[in-house]
N, C-alpha and C positions, 0 to 999 in steps of 0.2 A: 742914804746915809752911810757912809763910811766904820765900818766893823772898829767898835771902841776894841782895843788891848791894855791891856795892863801886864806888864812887865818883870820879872824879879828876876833876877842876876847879880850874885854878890861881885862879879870878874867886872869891875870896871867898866874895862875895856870890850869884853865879852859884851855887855851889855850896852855900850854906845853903837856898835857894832848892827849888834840885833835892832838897836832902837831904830839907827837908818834906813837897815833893809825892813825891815817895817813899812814905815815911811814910805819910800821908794815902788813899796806892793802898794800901795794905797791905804793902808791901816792907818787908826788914828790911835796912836799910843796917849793915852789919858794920865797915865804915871809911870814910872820904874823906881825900882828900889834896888837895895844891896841885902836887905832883910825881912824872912819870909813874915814876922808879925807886923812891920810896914808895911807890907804888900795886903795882908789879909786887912787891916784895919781900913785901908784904901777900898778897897774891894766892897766891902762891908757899907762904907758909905755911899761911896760913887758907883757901883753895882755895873763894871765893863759889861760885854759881851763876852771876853776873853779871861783867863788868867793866864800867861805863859809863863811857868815857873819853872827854876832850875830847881835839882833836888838837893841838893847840899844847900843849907845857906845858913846863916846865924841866926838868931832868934827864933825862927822857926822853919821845919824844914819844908818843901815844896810839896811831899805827900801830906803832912799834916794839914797845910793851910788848903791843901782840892780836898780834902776829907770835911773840912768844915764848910767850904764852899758849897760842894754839892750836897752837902747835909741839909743847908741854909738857903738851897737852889736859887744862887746868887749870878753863878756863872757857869760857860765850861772853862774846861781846864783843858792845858794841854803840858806837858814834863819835859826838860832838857834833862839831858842825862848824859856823863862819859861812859855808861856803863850800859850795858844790856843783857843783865842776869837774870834767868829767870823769874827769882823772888823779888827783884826788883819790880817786876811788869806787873805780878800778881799783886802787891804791895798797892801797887798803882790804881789798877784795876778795882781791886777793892774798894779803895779811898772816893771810888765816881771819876778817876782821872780817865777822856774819851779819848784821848792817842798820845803820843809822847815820840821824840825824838832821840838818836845817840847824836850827840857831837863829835865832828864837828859834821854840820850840813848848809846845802844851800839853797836858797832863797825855794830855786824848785821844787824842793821835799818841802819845807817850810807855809808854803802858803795851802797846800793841796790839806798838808796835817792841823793847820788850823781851821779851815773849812769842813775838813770831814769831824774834827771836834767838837764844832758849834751843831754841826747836822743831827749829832749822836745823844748829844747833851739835850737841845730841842725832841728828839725822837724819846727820850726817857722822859722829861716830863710832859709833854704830850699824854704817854703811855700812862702816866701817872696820874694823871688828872682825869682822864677816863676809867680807870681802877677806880678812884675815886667813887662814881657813883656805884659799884659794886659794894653790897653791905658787906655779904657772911665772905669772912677770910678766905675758905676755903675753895668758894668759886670765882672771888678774884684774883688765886693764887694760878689755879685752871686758866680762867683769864688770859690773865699774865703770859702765860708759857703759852698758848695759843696762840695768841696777839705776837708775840713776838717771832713765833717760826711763821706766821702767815705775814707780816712784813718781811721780816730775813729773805723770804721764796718770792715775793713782789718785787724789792728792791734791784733783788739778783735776776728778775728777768727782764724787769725795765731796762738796767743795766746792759745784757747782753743784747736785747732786741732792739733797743732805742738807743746807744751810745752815750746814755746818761750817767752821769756820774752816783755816786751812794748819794751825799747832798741832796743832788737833784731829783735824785730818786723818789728821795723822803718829801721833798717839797711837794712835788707833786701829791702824793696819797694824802699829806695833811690839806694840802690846799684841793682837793676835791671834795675829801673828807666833811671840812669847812663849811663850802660848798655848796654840795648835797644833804646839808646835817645827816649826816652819818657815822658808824665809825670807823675809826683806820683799818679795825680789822674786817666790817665787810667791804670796804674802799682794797684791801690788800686782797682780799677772796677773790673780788671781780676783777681783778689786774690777772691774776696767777687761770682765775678761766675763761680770761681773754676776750671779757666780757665788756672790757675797760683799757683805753688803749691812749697815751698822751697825744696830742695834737701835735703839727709842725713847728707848732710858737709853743710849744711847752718850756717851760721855768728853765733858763739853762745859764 
């Protein structure tokens, strides 16, 4: 099935634009809009795989509407932006937004940063949902920060040793993970001590 997108760009034309090479990648753009609370109320209903929002827009802005989003773990997100200021990123970051782009870019940065968006967005509620069975706060906050440098150290050696991309990375450990009923974080232990090694036909 083809990666649903959803769309927001108040530039017209910016966004016919985007909407093609979309298109043209193989995505399946489900709406666009010129207004970030059109966007979100779409989102909301029709639940894309994607959101790709500019950050400026009327009605509502593209950080506010990935803030609600990943609040509501609806979708990822990923931010156009003319800008690349610091506070901007943080901003972003904060709100659940998993990559974002400056303008203007093409198609080749574009499909790579929507992919590793959906992979990141996937990789946090994963992570979530296995917190989840963690009761006392305090050992799932441990958890947490465990779980997450023993994937970070997994991902990054897949990567180097196997020419896998982050994505692909993460598919792998959740789809062994899966699997094996296990969890990602001993699924990411036994990758990092080599105990665990993807196949030829691994996810790619």
């Amino acid at each position: 099935m083809p990666v649903r997108v959803l769309l927001a760009e108040d530039e017209a034309i910016v966004r016919l634009d985007l909407k093609e090479m979309l298109r043209v990648e193989g995505y399946d753009v489900v709406g666009d809009f010129g207004a970030g609370d059109e966007a979100l109320k779409f989102a909301m209903e029709q639940k894309p795989d994607i959101a790709v929002l500019d950050v400026k827009m009327p009605g509502m802005d593209g950080i506010e509407v990935a803030k609600i989003l990943r609040k509501e773990k609806i979708c990822a997100t990923l931010i156009l932006t003319a800008f690349s200021q610091r506070s901007l990123v943080e901003a972003a970051r904060e709100a659940g937004v998993m990559a974002y782009l400056v303008k203007p870019f093409q198609a080749s940065e574009l499909v790579p940063s929507i992919e590793l968006a959906i992979a990141r967005y996937n990789e946090a509620i994963a992570l979530e949902e296995e917190l989840d069975l963690v009761r006392d706060e305090k050992t799932a906050l441990e958890f947490a920060v465990e779980t997450r440098k023993a994937l970070d150290r997994a991902k990054g050696k897949l990567m180097e040793a196997y020419a896998l991309t982050e994505p692909q990375a993460f598919r792998f450990i959740q789809k062994t993970a899966m699997d094996r009923r296990l969890s990602m974080r001993e699924v990411a232990n036994a990758v990092i001590d080599g105990e665990l090694v993807p196949s030829e036909t691994a996810d790619r």
